[in-house]
C-alpha positions in Angstrom: -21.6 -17.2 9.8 -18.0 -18.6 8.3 -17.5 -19.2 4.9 -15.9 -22.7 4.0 -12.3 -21.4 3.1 -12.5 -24.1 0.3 -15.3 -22.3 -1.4 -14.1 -18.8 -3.1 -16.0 -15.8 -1.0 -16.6 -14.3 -4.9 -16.4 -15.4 -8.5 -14.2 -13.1 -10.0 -15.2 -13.6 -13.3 -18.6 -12.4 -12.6 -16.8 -8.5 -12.6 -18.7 -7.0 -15.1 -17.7 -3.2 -16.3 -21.4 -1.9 -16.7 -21.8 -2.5 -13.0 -18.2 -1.1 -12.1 -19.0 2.1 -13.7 -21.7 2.8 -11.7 -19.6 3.3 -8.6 -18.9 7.0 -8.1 -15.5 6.2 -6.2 -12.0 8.1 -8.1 -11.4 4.9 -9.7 -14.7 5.7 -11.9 -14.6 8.8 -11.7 -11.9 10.5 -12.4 -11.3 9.8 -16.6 -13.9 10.3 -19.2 -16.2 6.9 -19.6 -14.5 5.9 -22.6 -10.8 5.6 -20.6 -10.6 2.2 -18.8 -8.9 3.1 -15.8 -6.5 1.2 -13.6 -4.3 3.3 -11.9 -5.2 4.5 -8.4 -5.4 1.4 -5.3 -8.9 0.4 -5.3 -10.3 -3.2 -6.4 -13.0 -4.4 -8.4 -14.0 -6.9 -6.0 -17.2 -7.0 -3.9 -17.2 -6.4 -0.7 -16.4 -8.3 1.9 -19.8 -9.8 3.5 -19.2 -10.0 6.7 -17.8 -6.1 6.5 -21.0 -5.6 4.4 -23.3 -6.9 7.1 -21.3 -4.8 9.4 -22.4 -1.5 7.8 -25.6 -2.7 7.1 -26.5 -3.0 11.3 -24.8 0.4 11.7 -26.9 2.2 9.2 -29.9 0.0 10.4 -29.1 1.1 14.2 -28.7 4.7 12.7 -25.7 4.2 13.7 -23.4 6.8 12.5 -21.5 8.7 15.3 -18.2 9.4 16.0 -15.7 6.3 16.2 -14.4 4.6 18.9 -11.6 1.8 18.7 -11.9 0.3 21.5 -12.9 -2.9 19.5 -10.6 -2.5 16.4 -7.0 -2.3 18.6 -7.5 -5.5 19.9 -8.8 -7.1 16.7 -5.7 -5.2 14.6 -3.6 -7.2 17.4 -5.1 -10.3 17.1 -4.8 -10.2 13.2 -0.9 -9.0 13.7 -0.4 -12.1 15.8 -2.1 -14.8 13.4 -0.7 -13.3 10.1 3.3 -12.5 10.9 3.5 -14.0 14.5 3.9 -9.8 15.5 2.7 -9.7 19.2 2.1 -5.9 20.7 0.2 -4.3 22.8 -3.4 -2.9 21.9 -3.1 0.3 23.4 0.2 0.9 21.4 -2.3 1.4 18.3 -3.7 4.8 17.6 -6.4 4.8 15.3 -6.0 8.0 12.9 -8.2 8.8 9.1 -5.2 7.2 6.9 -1.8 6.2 6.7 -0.7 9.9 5.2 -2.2 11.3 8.1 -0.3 9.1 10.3 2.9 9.7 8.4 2.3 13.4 9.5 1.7 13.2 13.2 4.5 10.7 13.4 7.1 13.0 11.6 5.6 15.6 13.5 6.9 14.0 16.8 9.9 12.4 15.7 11.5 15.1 13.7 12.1 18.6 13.8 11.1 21.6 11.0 13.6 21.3 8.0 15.2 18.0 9.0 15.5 15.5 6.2 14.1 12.5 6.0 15.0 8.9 3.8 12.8 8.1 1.1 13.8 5.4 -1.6 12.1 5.7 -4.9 10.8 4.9 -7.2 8.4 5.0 -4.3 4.9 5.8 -3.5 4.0 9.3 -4.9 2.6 10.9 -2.1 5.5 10.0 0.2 7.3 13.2 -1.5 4.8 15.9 -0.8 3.7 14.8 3.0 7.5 15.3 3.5 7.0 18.6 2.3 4.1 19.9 4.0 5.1 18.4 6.9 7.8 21.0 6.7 10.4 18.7 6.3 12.4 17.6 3.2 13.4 14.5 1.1 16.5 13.0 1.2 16.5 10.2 -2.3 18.3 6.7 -1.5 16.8 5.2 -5.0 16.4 1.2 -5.0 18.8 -0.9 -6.9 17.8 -3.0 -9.9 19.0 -6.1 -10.3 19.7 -7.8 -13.8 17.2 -9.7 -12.8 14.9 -6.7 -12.7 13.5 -7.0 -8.6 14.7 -4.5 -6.7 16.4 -4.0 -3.3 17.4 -1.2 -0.9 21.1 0.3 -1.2 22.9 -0.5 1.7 26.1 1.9 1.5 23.2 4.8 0.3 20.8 4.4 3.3 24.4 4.3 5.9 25.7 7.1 3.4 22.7 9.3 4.2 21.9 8.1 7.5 25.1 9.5 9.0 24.0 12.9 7.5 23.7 15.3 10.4 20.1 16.6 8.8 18.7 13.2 8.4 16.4 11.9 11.5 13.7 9.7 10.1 13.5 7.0 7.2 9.8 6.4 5.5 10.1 3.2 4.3 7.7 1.7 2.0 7.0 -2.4 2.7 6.3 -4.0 0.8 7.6 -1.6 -1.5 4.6 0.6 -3.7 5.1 0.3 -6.9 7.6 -2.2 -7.0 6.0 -4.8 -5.3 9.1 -5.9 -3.5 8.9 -7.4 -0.2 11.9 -7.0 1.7 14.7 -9.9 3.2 15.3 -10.4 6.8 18.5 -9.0 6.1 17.7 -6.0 4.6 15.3 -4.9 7.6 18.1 -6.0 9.8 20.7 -3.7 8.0 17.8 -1.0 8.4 17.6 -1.5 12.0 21.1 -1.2 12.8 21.8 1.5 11.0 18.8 3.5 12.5 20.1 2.5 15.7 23.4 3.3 15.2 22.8 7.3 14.0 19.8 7.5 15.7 17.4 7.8 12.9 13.6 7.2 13.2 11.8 4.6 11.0 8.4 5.2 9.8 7.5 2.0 8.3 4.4 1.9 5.8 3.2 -1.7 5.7 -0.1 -1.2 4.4 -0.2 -3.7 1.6 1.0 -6.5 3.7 -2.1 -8.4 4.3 -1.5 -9.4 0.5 1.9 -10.7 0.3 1.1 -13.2 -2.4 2.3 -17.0 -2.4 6.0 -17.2 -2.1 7.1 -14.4 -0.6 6.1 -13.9 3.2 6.0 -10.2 5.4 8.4 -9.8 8.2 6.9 -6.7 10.2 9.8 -4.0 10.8 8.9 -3.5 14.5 9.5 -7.5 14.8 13.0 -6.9 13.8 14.0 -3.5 15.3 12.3 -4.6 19.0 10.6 -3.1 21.2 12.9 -0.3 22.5 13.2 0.6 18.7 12.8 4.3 17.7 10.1 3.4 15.1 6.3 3.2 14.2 4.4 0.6 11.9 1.4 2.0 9.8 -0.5 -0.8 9.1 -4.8 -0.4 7.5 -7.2 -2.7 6.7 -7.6 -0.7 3.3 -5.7 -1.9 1.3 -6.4 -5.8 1.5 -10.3 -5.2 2.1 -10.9 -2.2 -0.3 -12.1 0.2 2.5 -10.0 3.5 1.6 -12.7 5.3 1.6 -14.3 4.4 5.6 -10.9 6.0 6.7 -9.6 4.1 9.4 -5.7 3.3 9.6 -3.3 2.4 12.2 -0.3 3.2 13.8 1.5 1.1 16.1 4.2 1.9 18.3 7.3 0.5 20.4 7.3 0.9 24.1 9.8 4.3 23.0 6.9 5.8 21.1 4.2 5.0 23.0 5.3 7.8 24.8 7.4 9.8 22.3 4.6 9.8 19.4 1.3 8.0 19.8 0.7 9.5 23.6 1.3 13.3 21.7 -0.8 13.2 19.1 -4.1 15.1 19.5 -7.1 13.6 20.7 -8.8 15.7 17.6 -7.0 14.3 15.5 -7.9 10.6 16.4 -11.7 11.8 16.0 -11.4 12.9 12.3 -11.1 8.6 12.0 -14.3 7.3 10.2 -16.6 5.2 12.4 -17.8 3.2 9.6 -14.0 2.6 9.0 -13.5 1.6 12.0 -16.4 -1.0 12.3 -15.3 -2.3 9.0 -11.6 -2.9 10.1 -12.6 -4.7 12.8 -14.7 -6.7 10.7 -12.3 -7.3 8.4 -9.8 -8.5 10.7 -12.0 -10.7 12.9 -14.1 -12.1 10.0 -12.2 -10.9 6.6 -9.9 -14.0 6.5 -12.0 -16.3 3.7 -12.5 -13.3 1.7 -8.8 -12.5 1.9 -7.9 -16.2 1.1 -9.6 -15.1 -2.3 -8.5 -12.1 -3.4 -4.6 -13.4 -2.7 -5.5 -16.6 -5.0 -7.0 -14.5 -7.5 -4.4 -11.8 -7.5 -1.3 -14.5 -7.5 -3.4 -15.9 -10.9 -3.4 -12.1 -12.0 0.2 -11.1 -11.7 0.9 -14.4 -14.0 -2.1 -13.4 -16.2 -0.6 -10.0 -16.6 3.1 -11.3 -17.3 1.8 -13.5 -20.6 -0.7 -10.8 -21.5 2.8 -8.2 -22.0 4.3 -11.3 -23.2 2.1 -11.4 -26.0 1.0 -8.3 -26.6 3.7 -6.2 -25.7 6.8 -8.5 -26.1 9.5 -5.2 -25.3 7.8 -4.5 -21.6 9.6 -5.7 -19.1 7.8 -7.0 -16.5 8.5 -9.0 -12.9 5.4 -10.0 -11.3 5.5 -8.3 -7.5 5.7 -10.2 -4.5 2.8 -8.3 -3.3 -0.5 -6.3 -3.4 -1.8 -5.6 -7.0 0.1 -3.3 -8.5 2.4 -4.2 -11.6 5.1 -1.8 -12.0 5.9 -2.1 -15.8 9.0 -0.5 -18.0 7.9 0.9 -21.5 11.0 2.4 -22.5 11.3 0.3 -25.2 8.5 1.6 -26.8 9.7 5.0 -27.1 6.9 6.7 -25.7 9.3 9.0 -24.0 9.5 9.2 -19.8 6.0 9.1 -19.0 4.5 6.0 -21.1 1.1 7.1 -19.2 0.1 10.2 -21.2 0.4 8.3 -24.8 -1.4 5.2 -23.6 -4.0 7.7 -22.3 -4.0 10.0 -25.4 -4.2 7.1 -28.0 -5.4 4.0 -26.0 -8.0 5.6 -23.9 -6.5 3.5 -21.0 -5.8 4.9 -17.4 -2.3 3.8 -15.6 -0.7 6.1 -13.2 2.6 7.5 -15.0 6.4 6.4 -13.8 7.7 9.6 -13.6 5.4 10.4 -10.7 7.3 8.0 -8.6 10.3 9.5 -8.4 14.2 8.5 -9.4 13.8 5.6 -11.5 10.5 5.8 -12.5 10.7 7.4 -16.0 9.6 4.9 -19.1 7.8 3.2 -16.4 3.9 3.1 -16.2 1.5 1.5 -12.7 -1.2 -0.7 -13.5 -3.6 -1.7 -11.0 -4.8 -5.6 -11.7 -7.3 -6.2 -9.1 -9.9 -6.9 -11.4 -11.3 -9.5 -14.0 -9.3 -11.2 -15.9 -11.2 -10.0 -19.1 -10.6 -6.3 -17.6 -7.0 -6.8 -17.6 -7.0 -8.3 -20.9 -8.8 -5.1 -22.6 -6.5 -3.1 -20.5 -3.2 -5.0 -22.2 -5.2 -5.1 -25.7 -5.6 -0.8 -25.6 -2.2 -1.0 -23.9 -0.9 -2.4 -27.4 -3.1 -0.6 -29.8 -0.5 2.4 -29.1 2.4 1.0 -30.4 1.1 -1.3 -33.2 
């Protein structure tokens, strides 16, 4: 059954902390139960139905095998093809447990041991240590900040350290976690040129797309670099339908890497994907669309929330709502609470964010804070936010 798009698939203001604190996911339970949290990427919204009804018939059926993604490439396709106008081939996806797995395999098979590989913080913080483990290391191009505080990529940085003889892959993060930046035409265009042009792999993360919020729209990398492009796009349901936990991402290839990445990685590794993650990804992309509609409208009404609750509260933080996802990437430094805002707001304010430092060059006096949730919620969050330096 379709939901009316005109009818909002929850009401958010019927988030209630009581209930949230009874799920046993990190958001919940990683602090004491006197810290409000909002730092790591999960919402406070319910669930999806249709996804919900989903999981219901599999655990009804007893159905809880291995997966099998037969129905979720073409559905991740279809999705692709209605949201950005991005038309590939199903069997170019590869289903794998998350996107820092993918990013992984695919450096595994585009790169060799000890090569170096683009990263432009501040930047996601796990980007820094799958370099390492992966055996490779991090080359830093950090983002420019414009007066008007948004951010953009460094052009003469990325050629600069593209035409290093140890660089062969860029992970780039779009939109851009924390920043919230979704990237120009042009700028994916200068990406793809220079990759072409020294022969550098692009790993693009594009995760958080699905919520590109009102005025800003997502132009897939792999639309711009074509199809003979020495690339990947990691793209999950996750993110946009709160499913992190079923495990189930994706990585779509070129017609280069079909053969060079996707067609190498290990059929093991495919089978360590959940199968409720799976199911729900379909769901979410076949059905998840009404849902969707509302968490974008309640998230675009969050960002501004969050702007004139700093405003207010906070009048020294300097704040530009993001173009996407829900993630507000906020500079304390004016506060004095020294390079990682995080531990004093913590400490005194009983208030989880994820601290700046953490995401690399640029990120010190910064603090993440995660506004998927009531507006109340955010409201205490911004009031224990401000006891600290009152």
């Amino acid at each position: 059954m379709r939901h009316d798009l005109d009818v909002p698939a929850f009401d958010v203001d019927d988030i209630h902390l009581d209930d949230l604190r009874r799920r046993r996911s990190a958001k919940w339970q990683y602090y004491p139960a006197d810290v409000l949290p909002a730092w790591i990427a999960e919402m406070d919204f319910p669930l999806a139905e249709p996804i919900a009804r989903t999981l219901r018939e599999a655990v009804d059926l007893s159905d809880t095998g291995y997966q099998w993604p037969a129905e979720l490439k073409p559905a991740c396709a279809d999705f692709a093809h209605d949201a950005w106008g991005w038309d590939f081939d199903p069997e170019r996806v590869t289903v794998l447990p998350d996107v820092l797995t993918a990013i992984t395999q695919c450096l595994t098979h585009l790169t060799a041991p000890g090569d170096g590989v683009v990263i432009t913080p501040p930047v996601y913080t796990p980007f820094f240590h799958v370099v390492a483990h992966a055996g490779r290391h991090v080359v830093e191009v950090p983002l420019i900040r414009l007066t008007d505080g948004r951010y953009s990529l460094d052009d003469e940085g990325l050629a600069a350290a593209f035409a290093r003889a140890d660089v062969t892959a860029f992970l780039l993060s779009h939109p851009h976690n924390p920043t919230g930046t979704v990237l120009a035409p042009d700028e994916l265009a200068m990406v793809a040129d220079l990759a072409h042009r020294h022969g550098v792999a692009v790993i693009s993360d594009e995760i958080h797309a699905p919520l590109v919020l009102p005025g800003a729209s997502h132009l897939p990398y792999l639309v711009v670099a074509g199809d003979d492009a020495n690339a990947v796009a990691l793209i999950s349901a996750s993110k946009a339908w709160n499913l992190a936990g079923l495990k189930a991402a994706q990585v779509v290839a070129t017609e280069r890497t079909t053969a060079t990445v996707t067609e190498r990685i290990p059929l093991e590794a495919t089978f360590t994907s959940g199968h409720f993650g799976v199911l729900a990804a379909a769901s979410a992309y076949r059905e998840g669309g009404p849902w969707l509609q509302t968490v974008v409208e309640v998230l675009d009404a969050n960002r501004r929330l969050l702007g004139e609750l700093l405003a207010e509260r906070l009048p020294l933080a300097a704040y530009v709502a993001p173009d996407a996802s829900f993630l507000g990437w906020i500079d304390l430094d004016a506060y004095g609470l020294g390079a990682d805002p995080a531990a004093a707001l913590l400490e005194r304010g009983r208030v989880g964010l994820n601290p700046g430092p953490s995401f690399g060059t640029g990120g010190d006096g910064f603090v993440r804070l995660n506004f998927a949730t009531s507006p109340a919620i955010l409201a205490e969050i911004v009031d224990r936010m401000a006891s600290v330096v009152q």
